[in-house]
Biotite code that builds the C-alpha atoms (Angstrom):
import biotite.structure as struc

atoms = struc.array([
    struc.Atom([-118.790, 178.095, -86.881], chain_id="A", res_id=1, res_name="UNK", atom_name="CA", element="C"),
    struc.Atom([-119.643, 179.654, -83.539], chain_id="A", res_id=2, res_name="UNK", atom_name="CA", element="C"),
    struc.Atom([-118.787, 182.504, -83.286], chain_id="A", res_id=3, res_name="UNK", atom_name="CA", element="C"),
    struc.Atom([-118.310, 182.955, -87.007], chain_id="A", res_id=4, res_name="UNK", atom_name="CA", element="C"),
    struc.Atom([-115.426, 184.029, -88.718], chain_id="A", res_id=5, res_name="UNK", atom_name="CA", element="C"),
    struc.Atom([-115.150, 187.540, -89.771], chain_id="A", res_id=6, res_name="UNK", atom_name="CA", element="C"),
    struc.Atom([-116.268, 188.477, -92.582], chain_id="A", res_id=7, res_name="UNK", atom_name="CA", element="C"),
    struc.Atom([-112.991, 189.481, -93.995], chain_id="A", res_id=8, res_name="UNK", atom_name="CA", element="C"),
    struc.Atom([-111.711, 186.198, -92.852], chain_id="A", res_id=9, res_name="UNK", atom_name="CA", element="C"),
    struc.Atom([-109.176, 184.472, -95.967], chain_id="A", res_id=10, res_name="UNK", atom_name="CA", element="C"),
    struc.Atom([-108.493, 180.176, -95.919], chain_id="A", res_id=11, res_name="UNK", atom_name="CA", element="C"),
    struc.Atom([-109.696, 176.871, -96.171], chain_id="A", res_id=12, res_name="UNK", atom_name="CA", element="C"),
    struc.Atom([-111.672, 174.872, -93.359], chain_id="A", res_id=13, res_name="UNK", atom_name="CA", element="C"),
    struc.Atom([-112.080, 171.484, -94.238], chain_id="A", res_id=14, res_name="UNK", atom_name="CA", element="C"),
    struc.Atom([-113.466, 168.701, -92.306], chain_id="A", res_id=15, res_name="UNK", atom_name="CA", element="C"),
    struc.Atom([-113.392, 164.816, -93.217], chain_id="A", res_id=16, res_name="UNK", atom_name="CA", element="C"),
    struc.Atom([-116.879, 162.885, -91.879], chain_id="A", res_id=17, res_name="UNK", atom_name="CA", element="C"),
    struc.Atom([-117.705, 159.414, -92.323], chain_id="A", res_id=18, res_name="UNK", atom_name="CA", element="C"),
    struc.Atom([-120.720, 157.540, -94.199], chain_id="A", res_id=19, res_name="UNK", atom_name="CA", element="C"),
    struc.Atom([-120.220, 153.594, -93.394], chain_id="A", res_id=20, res_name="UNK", atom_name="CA", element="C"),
    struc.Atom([-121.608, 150.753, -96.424], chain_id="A", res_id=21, res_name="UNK", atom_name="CA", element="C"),
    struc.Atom([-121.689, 147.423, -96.227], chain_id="A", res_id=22, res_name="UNK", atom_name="CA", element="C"),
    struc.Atom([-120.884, 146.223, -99.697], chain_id="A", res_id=23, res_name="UNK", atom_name="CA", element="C"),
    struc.Atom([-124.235, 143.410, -99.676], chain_id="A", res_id=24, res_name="UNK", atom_name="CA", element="C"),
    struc.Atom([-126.133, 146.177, -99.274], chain_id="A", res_id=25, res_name="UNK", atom_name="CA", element="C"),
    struc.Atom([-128.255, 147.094, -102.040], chain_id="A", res_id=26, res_name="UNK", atom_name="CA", element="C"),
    struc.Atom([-127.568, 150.847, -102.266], chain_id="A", res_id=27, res_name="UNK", atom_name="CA", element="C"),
    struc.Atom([-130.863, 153.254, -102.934], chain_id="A", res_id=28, res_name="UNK", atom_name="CA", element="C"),
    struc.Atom([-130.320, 156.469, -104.069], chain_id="A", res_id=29, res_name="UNK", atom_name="CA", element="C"),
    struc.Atom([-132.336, 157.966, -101.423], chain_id="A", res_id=30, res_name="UNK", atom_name="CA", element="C"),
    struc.Atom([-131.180, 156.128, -98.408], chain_id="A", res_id=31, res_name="UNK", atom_name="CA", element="C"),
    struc.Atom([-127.517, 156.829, -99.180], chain_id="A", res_id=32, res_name="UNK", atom_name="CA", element="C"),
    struc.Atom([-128.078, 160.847, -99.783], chain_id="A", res_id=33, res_name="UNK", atom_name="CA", element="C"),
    struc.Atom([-129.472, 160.267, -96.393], chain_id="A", res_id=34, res_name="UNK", atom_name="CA", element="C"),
    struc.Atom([-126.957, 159.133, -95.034], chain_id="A", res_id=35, res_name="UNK", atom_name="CA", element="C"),
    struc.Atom([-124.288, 161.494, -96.004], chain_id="A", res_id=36, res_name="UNK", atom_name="CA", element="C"),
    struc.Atom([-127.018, 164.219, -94.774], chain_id="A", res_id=37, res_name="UNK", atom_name="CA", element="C"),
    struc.Atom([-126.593, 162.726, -91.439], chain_id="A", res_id=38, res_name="UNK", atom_name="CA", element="C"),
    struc.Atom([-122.867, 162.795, -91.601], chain_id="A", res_id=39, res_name="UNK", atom_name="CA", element="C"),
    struc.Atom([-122.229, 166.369, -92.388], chain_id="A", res_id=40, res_name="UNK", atom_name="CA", element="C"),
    struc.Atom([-125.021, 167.220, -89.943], chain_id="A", res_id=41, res_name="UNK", atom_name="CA", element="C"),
    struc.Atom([-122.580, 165.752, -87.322], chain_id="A", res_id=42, res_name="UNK", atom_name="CA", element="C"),
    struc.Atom([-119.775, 168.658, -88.160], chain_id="A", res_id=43, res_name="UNK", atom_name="CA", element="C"),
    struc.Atom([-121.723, 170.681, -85.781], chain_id="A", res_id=44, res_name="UNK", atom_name="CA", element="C"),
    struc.Atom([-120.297, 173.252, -83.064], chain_id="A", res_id=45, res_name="UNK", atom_name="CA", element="C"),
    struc.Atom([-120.465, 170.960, -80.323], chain_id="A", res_id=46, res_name="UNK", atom_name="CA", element="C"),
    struc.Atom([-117.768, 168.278, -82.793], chain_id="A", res_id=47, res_name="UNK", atom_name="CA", element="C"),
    struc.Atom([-115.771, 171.263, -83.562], chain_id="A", res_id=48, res_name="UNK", atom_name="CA", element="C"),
    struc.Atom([-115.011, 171.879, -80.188], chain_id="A", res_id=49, res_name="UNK", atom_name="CA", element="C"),
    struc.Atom([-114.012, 168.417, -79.317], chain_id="A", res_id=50, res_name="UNK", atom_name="CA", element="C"),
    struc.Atom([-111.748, 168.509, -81.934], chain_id="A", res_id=51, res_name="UNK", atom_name="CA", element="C"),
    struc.Atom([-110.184, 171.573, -80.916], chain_id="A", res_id=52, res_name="UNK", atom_name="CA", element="C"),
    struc.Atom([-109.273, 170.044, -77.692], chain_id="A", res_id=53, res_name="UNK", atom_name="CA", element="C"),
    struc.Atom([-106.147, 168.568, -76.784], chain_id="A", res_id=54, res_name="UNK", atom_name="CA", element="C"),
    struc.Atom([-105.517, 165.463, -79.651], chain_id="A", res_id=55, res_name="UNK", atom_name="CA", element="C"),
    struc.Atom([-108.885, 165.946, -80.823], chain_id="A", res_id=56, res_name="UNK", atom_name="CA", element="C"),
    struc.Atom([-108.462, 166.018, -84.325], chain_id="A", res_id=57, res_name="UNK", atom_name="CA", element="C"),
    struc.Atom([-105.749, 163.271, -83.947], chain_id="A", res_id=58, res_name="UNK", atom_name="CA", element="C"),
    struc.Atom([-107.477, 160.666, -82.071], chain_id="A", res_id=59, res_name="UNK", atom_name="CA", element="C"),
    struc.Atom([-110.771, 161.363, -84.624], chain_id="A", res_id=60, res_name="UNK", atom_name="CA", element="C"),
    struc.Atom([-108.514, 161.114, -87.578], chain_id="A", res_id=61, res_name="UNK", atom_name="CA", element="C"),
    struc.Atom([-106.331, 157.925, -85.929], chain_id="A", res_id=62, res_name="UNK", atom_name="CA", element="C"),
    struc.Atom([-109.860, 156.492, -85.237], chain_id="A", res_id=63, res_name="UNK", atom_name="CA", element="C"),
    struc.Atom([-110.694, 156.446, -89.000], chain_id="A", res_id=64, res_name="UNK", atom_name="CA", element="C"),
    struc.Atom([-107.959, 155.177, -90.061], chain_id="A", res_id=65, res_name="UNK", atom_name="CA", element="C"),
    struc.Atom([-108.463, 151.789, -88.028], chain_id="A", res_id=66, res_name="UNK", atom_name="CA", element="C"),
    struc.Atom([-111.554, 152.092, -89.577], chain_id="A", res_id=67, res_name="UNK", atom_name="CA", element="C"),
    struc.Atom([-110.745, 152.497, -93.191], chain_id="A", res_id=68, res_name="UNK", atom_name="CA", element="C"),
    struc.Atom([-107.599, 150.236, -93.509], chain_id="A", res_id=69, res_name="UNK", atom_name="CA", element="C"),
    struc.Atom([-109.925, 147.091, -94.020], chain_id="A", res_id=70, res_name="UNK", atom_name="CA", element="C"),
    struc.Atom([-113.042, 148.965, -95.954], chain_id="A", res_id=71, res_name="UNK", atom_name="CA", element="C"),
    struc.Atom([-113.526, 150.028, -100.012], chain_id="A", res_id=72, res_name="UNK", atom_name="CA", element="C"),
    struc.Atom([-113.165, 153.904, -99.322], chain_id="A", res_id=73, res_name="UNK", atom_name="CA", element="C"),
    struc.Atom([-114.366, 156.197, -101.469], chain_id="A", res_id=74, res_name="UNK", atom_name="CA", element="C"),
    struc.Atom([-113.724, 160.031, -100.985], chain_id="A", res_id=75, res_name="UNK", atom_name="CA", element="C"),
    struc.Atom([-116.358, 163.016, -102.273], chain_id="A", res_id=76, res_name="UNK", atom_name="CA", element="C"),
    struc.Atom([-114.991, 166.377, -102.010], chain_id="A", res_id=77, res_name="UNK", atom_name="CA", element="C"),
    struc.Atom([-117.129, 169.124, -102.356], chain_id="A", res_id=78, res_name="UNK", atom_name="CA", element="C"),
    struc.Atom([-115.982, 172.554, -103.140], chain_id="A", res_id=79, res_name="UNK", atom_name="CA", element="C"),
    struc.Atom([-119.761, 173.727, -103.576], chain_id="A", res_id=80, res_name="UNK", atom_name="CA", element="C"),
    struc.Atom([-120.032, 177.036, -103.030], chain_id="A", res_id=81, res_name="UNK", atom_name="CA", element="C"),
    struc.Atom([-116.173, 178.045, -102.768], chain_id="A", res_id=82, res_name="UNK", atom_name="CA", element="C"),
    struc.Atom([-116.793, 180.725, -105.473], chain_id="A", res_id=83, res_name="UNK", atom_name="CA", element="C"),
    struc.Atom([-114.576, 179.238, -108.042], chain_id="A", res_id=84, res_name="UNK", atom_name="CA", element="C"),
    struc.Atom([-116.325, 181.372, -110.751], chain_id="A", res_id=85, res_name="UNK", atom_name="CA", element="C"),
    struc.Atom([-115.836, 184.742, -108.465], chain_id="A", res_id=86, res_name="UNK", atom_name="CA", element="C"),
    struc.Atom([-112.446, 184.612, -108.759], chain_id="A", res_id=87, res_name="UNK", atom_name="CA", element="C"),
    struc.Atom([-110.332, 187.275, -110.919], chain_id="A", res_id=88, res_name="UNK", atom_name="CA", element="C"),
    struc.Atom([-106.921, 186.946, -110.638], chain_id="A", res_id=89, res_name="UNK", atom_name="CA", element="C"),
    struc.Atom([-106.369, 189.813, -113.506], chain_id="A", res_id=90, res_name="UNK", atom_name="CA", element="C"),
    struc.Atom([-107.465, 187.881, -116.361], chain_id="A", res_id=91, res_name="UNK", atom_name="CA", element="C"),
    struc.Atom([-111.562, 188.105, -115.520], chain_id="A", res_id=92, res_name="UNK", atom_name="CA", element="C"),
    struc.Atom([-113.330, 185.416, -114.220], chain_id="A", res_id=93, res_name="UNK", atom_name="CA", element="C"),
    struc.Atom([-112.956, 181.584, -114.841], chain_id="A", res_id=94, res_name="UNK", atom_name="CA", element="C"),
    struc.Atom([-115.459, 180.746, -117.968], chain_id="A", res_id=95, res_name="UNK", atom_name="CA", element="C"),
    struc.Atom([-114.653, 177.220, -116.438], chain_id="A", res_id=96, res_name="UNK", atom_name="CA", element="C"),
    struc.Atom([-113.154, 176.219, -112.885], chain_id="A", res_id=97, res_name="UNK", atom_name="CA", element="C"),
    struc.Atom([-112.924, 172.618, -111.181], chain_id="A", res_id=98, res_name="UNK", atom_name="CA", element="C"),
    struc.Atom([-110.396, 170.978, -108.975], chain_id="A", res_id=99, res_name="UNK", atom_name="CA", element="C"),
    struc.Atom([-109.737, 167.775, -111.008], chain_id="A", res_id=100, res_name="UNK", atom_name="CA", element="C"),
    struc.Atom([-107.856, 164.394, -108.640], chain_id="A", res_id=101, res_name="UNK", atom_name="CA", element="C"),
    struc.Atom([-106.782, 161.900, -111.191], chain_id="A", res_id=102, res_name="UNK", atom_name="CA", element="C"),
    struc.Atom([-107.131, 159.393, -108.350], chain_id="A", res_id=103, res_name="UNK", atom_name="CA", element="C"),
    struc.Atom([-109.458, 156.531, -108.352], chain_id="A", res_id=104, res_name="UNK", atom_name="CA", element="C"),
    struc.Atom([-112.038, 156.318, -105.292], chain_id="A", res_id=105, res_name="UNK", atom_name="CA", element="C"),
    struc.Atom([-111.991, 159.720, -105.511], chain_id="A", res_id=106, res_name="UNK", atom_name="CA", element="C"),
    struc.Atom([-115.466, 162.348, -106.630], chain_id="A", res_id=107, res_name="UNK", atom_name="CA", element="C"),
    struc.Atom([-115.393, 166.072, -106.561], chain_id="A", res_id=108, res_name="UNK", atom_name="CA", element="C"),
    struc.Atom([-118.847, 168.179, -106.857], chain_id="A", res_id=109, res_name="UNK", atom_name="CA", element="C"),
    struc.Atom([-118.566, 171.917, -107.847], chain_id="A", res_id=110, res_name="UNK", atom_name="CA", element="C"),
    struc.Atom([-120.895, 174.342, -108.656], chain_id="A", res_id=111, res_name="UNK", atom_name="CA", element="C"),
    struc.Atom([-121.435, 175.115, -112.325], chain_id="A", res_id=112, res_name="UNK", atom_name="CA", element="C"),
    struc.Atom([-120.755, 178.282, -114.261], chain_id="A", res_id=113, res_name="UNK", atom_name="CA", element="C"),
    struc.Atom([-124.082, 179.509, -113.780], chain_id="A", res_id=114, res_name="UNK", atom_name="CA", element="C"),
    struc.Atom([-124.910, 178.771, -110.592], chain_id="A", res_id=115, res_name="UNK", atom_name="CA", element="C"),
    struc.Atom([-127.961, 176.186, -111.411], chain_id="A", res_id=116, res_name="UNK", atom_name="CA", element="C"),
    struc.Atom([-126.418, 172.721, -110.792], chain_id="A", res_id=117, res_name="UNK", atom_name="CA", element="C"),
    struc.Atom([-123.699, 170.642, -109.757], chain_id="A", res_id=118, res_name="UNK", atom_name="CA", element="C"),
    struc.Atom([-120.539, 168.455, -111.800], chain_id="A", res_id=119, res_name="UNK", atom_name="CA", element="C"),
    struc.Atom([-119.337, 165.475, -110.298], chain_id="A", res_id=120, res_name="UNK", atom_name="CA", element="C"),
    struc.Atom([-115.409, 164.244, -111.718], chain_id="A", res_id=121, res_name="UNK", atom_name="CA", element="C"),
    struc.Atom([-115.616, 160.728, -110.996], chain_id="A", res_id=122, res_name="UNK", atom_name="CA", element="C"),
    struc.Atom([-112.329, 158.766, -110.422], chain_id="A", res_id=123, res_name="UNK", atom_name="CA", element="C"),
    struc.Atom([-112.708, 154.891, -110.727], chain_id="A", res_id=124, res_name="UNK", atom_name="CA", element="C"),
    struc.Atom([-110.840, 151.405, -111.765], chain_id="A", res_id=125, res_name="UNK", atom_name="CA", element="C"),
    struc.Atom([-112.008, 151.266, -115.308], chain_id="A", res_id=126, res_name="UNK", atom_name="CA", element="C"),
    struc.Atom([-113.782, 148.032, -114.289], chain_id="A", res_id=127, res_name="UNK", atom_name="CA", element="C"),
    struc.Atom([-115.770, 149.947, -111.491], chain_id="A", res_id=128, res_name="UNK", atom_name="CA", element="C"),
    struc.Atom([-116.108, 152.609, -113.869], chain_id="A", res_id=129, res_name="UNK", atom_name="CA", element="C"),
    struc.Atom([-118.081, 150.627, -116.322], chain_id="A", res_id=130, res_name="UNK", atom_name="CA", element="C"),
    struc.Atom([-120.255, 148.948, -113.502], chain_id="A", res_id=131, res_name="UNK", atom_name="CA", element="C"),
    struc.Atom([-120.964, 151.890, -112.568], chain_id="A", res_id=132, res_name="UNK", atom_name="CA", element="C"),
    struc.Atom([-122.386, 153.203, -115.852], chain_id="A", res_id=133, res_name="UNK", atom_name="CA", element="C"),
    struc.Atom([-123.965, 149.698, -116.362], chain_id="A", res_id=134, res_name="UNK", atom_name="CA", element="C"),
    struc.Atom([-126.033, 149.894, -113.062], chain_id="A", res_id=135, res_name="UNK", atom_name="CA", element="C"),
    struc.Atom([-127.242, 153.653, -112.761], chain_id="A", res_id=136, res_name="UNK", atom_name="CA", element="C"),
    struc.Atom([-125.718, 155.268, -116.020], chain_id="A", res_id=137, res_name="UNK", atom_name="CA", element="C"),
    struc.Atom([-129.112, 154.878, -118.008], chain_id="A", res_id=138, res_name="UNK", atom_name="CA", element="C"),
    struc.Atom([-131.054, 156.043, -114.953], chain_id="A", res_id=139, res_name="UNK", atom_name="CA", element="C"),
    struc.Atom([-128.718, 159.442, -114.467], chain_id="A", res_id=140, res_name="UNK", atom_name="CA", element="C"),
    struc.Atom([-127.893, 160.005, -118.309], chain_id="A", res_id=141, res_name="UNK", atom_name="CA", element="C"),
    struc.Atom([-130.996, 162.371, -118.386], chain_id="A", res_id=142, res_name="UNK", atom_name="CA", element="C"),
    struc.Atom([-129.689, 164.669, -115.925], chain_id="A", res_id=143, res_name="UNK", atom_name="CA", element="C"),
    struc.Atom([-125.842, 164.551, -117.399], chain_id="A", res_id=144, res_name="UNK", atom_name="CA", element="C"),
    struc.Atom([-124.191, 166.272, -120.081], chain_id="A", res_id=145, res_name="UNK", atom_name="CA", element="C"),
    struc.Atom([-120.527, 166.075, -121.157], chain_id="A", res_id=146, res_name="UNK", atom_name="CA", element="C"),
    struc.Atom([-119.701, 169.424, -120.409], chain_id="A", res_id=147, res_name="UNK", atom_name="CA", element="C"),
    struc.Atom([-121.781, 171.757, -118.960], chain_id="A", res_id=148, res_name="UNK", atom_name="CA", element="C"),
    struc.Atom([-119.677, 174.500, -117.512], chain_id="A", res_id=149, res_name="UNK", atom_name="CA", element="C"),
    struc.Atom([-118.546, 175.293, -120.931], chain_id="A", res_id=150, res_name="UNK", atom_name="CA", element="C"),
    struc.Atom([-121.112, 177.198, -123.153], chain_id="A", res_id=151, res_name="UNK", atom_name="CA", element="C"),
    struc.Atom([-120.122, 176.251, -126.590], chain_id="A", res_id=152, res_name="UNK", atom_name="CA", element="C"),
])
């Protein structure tokens, strides 16, 4: 944010961006990281400001919804570095802290416990669900575990 907020500043900011698919397309791992690099880059200053103008966020947000009402949409949420594990509401910190949608389309990334990787809840039609674990479960299983937040 320009200027940034202060440092004693308390909320959420979110922002909703984009990252288009055609289904025929054969999806690469690298190419699609990519492209959702190039969509967050977009949530600059300069898009901030247009959206803080008058109907900004509405017409951006009426815009994608055209868009999306004849698509597959998938959401990812990220709540990467919100300090879930930081928080002590009087009972210490969280051995364990996610924000879990039990919707389908739907993936949420969070920092581990420790700070050294990432866990992705994955929400999908059982039948997408098992394609999905068909076509890149053996290539990821090496980097997975079932649990690995919780230290056992």
């Amino acid at each position: 944010m320009n200027p940034p907020f202060p440092e004693k500043c308390l909320g959420n900011v979110g922002q909703a961006t984009v990252v288009k698919w055609q289904m025929e397309e054969r999806i690469e791992y690298n190419n699609f990281t990519k492209r959702i690099r190039e969509s967050i880059r977009k949530m600059d200053d300069k898009y901030a400001r247009k959206l803080n103008k008058s109907k900004g966020f509405l017409n951006d947000l009426e815009n994608v919804n055209e868009e999306i009402s004849e698509m597959n949409v998938y959401f990812v949420i990220s709540v990467c570095r919100f300090g879930l594990y930081e928080s002590d509401f009087g009972w210490g910190k969280a051995v364990w802290a996610n924000v879990v949608l039990k919707y389908n389309n739907v993936v949420v990334i969070s920092d581990t416990s420790d700070g050294q990787g990432i866990e992705a809840w994955v929400g999908l039609p059982k039948q997408d669900m098992a394609t999905l674990l068909m076509n890149i479960g053996t290539l990821l299983l090496g980097f997975f575990s079932e649990n690995p937040s919780v230290k056992r």
